[in-house]
C-alpha positions as CSV (number, residue, x, y, z in Angstrom):
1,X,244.4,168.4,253.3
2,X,245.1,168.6,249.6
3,X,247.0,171.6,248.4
4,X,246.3,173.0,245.5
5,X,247.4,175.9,243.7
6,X,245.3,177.2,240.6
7,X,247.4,179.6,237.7
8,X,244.9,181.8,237.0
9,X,241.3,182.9,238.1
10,X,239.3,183.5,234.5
11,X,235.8,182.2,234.0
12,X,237.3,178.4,233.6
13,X,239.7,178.7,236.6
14,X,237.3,180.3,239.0
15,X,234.8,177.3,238.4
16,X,237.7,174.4,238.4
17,X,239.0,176.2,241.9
18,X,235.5,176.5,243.7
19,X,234.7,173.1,242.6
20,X,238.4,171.9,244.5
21,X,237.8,174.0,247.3
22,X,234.2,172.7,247.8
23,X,235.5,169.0,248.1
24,X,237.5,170.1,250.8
25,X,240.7,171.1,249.7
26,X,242.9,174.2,250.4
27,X,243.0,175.7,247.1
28,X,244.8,179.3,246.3
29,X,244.3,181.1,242.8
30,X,247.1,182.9,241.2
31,X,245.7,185.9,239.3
32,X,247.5,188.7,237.9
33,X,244.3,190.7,238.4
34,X,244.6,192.8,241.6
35,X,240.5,193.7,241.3
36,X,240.2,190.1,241.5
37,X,242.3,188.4,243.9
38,X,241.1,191.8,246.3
39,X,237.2,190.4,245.6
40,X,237.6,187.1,246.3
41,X,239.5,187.2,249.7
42,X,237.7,189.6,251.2
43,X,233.9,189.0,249.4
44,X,234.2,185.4,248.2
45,X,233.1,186.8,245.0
46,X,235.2,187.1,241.8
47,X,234.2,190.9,241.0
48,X,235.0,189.9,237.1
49,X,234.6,186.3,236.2
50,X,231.3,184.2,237.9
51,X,230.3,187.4,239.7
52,X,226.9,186.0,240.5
53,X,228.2,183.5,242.4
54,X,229.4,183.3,245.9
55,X,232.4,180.7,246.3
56,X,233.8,178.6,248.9
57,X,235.2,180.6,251.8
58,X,238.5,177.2,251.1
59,X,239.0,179.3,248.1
60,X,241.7,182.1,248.7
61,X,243.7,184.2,246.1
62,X,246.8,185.6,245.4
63,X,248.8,187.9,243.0
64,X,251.8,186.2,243.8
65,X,252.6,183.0,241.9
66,X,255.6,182.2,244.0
67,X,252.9,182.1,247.3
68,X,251.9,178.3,245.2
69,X,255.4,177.1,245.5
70,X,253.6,174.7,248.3
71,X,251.0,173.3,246.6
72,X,250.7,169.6,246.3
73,X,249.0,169.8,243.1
74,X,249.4,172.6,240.3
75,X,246.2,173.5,238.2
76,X,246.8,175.2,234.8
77,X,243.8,177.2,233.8
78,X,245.6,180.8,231.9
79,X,244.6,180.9,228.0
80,X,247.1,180.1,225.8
81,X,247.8,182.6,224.5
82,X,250.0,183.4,228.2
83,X,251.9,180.1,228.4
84,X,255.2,181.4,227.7
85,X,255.0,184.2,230.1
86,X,253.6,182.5,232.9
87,X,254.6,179.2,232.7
88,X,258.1,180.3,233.5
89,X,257.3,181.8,236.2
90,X,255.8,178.6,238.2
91,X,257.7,177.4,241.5
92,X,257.3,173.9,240.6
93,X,259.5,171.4,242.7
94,X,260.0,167.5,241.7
95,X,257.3,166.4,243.6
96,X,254.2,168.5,242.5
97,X,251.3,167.2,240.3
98,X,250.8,169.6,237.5
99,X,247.4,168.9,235.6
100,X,246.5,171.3,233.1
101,X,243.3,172.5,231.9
102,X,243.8,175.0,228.9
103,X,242.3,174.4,225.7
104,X,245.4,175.9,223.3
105,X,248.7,175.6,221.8
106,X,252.3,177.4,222.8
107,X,252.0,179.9,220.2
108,X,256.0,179.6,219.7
109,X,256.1,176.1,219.7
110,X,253.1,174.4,219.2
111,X,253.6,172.7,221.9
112,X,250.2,171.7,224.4
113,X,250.4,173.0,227.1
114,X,251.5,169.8,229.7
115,X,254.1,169.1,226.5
116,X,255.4,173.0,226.9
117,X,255.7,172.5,230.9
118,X,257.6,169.5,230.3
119,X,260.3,171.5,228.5
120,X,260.5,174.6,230.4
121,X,261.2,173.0,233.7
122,X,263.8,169.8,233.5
123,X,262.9,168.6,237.0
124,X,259.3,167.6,235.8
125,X,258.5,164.1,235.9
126,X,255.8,163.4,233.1
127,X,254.9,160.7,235.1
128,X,253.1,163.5,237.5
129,X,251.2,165.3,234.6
130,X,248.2,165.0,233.6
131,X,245.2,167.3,231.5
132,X,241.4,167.9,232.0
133,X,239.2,168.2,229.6
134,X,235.3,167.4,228.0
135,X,232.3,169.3,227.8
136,X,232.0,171.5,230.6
137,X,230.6,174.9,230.6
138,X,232.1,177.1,233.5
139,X,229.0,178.4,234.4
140,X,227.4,175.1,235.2
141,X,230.5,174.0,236.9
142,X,230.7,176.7,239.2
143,X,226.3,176.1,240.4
144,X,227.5,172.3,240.6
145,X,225.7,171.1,237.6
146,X,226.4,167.5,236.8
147,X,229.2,166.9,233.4
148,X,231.7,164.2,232.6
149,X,235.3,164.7,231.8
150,X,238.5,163.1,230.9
151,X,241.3,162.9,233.0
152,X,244.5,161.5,231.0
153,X,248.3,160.5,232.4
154,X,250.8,159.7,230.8
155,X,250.6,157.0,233.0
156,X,247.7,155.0,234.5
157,X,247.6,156.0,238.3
158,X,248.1,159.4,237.9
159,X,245.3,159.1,235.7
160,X,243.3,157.7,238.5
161,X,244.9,160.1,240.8
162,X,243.2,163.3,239.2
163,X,240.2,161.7,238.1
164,X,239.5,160.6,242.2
165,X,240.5,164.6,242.9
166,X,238.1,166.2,240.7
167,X,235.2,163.5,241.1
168,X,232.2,164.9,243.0
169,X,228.0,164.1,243.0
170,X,228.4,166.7,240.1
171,X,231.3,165.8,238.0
172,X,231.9,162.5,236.8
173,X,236.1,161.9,236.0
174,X,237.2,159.0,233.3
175,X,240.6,158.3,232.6
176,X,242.9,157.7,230.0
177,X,246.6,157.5,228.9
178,X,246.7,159.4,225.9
179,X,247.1,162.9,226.9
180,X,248.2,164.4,223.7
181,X,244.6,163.1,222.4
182,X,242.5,164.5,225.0
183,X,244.8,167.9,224.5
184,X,243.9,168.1,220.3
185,X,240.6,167.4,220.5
186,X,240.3,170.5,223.4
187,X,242.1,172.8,220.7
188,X,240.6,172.2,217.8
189,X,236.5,171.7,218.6
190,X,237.3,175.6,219.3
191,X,237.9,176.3,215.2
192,X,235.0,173.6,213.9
193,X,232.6,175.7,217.1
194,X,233.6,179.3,215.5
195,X,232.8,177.6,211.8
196,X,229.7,176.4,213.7
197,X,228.2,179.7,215.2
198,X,229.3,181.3,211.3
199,X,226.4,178.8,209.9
200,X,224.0,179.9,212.7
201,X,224.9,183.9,212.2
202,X,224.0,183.4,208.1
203,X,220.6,181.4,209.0
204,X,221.8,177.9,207.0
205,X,219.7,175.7,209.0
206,X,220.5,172.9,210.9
207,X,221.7,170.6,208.3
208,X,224.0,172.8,207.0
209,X,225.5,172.7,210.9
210,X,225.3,169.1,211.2
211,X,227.8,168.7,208.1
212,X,230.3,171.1,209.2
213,X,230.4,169.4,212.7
214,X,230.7,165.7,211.3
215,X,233.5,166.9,208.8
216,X,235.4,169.1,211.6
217,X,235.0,165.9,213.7
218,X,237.2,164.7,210.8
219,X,239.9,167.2,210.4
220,X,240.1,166.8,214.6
221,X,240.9,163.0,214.3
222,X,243.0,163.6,211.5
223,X,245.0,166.1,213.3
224,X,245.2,164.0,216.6
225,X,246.6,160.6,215.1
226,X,249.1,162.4,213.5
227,X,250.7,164.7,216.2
228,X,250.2,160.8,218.2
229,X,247.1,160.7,219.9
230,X,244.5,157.7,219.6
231,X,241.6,157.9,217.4
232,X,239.0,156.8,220.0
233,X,240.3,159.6,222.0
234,X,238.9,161.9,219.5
235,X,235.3,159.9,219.5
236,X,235.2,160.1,223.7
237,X,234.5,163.4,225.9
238,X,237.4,165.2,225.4
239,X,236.9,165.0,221.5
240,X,233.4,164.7,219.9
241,X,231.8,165.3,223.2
242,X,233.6,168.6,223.6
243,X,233.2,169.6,220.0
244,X,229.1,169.0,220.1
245,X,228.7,171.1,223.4
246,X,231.1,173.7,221.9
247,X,229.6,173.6,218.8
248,X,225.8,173.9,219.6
249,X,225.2,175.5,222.7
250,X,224.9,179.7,223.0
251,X,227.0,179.3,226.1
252,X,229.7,178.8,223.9
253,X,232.2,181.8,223.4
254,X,233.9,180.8,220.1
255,X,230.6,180.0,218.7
256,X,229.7,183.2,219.5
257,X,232.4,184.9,217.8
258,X,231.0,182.6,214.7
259,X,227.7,183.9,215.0
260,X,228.3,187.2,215.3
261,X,231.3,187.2,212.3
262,X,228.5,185.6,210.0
263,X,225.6,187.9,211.1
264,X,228.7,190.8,209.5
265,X,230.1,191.9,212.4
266,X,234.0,193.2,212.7
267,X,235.6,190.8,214.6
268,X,237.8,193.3,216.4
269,X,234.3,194.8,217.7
270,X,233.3,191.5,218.7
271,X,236.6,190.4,220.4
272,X,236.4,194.0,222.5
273,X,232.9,193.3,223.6
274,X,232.7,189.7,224.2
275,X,234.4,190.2,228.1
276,X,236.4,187.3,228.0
277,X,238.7,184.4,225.9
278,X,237.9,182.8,222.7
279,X,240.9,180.1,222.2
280,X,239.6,179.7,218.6
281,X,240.7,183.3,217.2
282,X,244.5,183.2,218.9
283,X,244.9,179.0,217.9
284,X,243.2,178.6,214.3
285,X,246.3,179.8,212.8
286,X,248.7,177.3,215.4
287,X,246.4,174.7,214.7
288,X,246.9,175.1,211.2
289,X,250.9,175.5,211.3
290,X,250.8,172.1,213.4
291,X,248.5,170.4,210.5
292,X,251.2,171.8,208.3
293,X,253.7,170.2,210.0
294,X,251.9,166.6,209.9
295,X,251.0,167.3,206.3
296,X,247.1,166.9,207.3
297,X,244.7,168.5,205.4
298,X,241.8,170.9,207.1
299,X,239.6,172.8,205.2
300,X,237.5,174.0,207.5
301,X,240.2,175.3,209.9
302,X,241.8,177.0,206.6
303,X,238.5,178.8,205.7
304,X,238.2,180.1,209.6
305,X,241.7,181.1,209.3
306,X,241.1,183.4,206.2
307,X,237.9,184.6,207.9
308,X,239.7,185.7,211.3
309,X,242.4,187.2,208.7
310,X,239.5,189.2,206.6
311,X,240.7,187.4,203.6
312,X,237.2,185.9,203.2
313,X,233.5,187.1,203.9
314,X,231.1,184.1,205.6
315,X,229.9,183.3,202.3
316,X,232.9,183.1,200.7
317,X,233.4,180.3,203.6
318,X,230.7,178.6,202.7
319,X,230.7,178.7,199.0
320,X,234.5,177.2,199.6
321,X,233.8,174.2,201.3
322,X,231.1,173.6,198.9
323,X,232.6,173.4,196.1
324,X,235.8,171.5,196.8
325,X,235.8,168.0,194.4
326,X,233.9,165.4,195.5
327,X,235.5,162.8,197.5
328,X,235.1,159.1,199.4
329,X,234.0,160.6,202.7
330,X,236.4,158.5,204.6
């Protein structure tokens, strides 16, 4: 039996793990969360996150990370925000495959996460990571509603390899060899869905929305070729797909934080209420240092930048991005 150990038991994890431990494997969460780890051993109920779901009795917890130390397979689900703390801390030996499913950037570095694990730890062969990623709502992964996402390697078969662990009936794996693509597109479809829910908060319409999701798709590609990642990467699952889920759907939590910033609410109130992560108000500035970096240009990451900061009101955003000079669209 397939061991696998999950870092970290948040609304994301808690759906990746159940869905693992309901094909069968022997999958333990690390969570630093006493109330949670407590809920799930003894209830099979995550008292916090997916509370209205009862998960596999295969799924187990612990607030130990060293207890993973032997896992077959290492699943990285902590926002980003606590890669440098935590990723240290991993017991990872030379044989593990480490596949990572957070949406973010090594607030240091810049680094994506698989890129970060790869230079914290020197016995890591790349060859044995790989990321997860596509439109995929927690809450329908965790009730086995069907999705499709990307698996990518940096090489082929363990491409394969994670795409035939994660396939179910309810989840569909592809793979691909371009992991620093499928890793852009999952960080920045989180700034163009916060942009997104700000057009639905101030009651634009729906055109208004469609432009500022074609034109993010545009900063996202520009972004993705230039840090190395393939441009068709950007137009699959883990890229446009990703960014139109995140973008349109109320399930979405950075869209959310969007709405309720352009309806004129204080974004420390909403980020105190909300009950959980929203990658897009830690990473828009990262995202925006790596663009500078590259020397790409993204407006509509710099207006949600200066919106997060309180440098601009929603219809300062707006009135912005409308009248920059008119251009070739591509």
């Amino acid at each position: 039996m397939l061991k696998v150990g999950v870092v970290g038991l948040g609304n994301w994890g808690t759906a990746l793990a159940n869905h693992l431990a309901n094909k069968g494997y022997d999958v333990l969460g690390w969570e630093k969360n006493p109330q949670v780890v407590e809920s799930i051993n003894a209830t099979h109920v995550n008292a916090i996150y997916q509370k209205d779901v009862v998960l596999c009795k295969n799924l187990k917890a612990t607030s130990n990370i060293s207890d993973l130390k032997d896992s077959d397979m290492i699943l990285l689900v902590v926002p980003s925000f606590a890669l440098n703390s935590v990723i240290p801390q991993l017991p990872i030996n030379d044989d593990m495959l480490i596949v990572s499913a957070i949406k973010g950037l090594e607030r240091n570095s810049l680094k994506t996460p698989i890129d970060y694990v790869l230079s914290t730890f020197n016995n890591v062969n790349k060859n044995n990571c790989a990321v997860l990623s596509g439109p995929s709502f927690a809450a329908d992964i965790v009730r086995f509603r069907p999705c499709g996402v990307v698996s990518a390697g940096f090489c082929e078969d363990t491409a394969k390899k994670v795409a035939n662990i994660f396939t179910s009936e309810s989840m569909r794996v592809y793979f691909s060899t371009d992991p620093i693509g499928v890793e852009i597109g999952a960080v920045v479809k989180n700034v163009i869905a916060l942009a997104s829910g700000v057009c639905d908060g101030m009651e634009l319409g729906e055109s208004a929305k469609a432009v500022l999701i074609t034109r993010g798709l545009t900063e996202m590609v520009r972004l993705g070729v230039a840090v190395g990642g393939q441009e068709k990467t950007l137009f699959g699952l883990s890229g446009i797909g990703d960014l139109i889920l995140t973008a349109t759907c109320d399930t979405s939590r950075n869209r959310t934080v969007g709405k309720r910033l352009g309806k004129g609410e204080s974004l420390q109130n909403i980020i105190d209420t909300l009950g959980s992560v929203a990658e897009s108000v830690t990473t828009t500035p990262l995202v925006l240092e790596l663009a500078k970096k590259h020397n790409v240009s993204m407006p509509i990451a710099e207006e949600v930048n200066k919106l997060l900061k309180g440098e601009v009101k929603p219809i300062d955003l707006l009135k912005d991005l409308m009248d920059r000079p008119l251009k070739f669209e591509y």
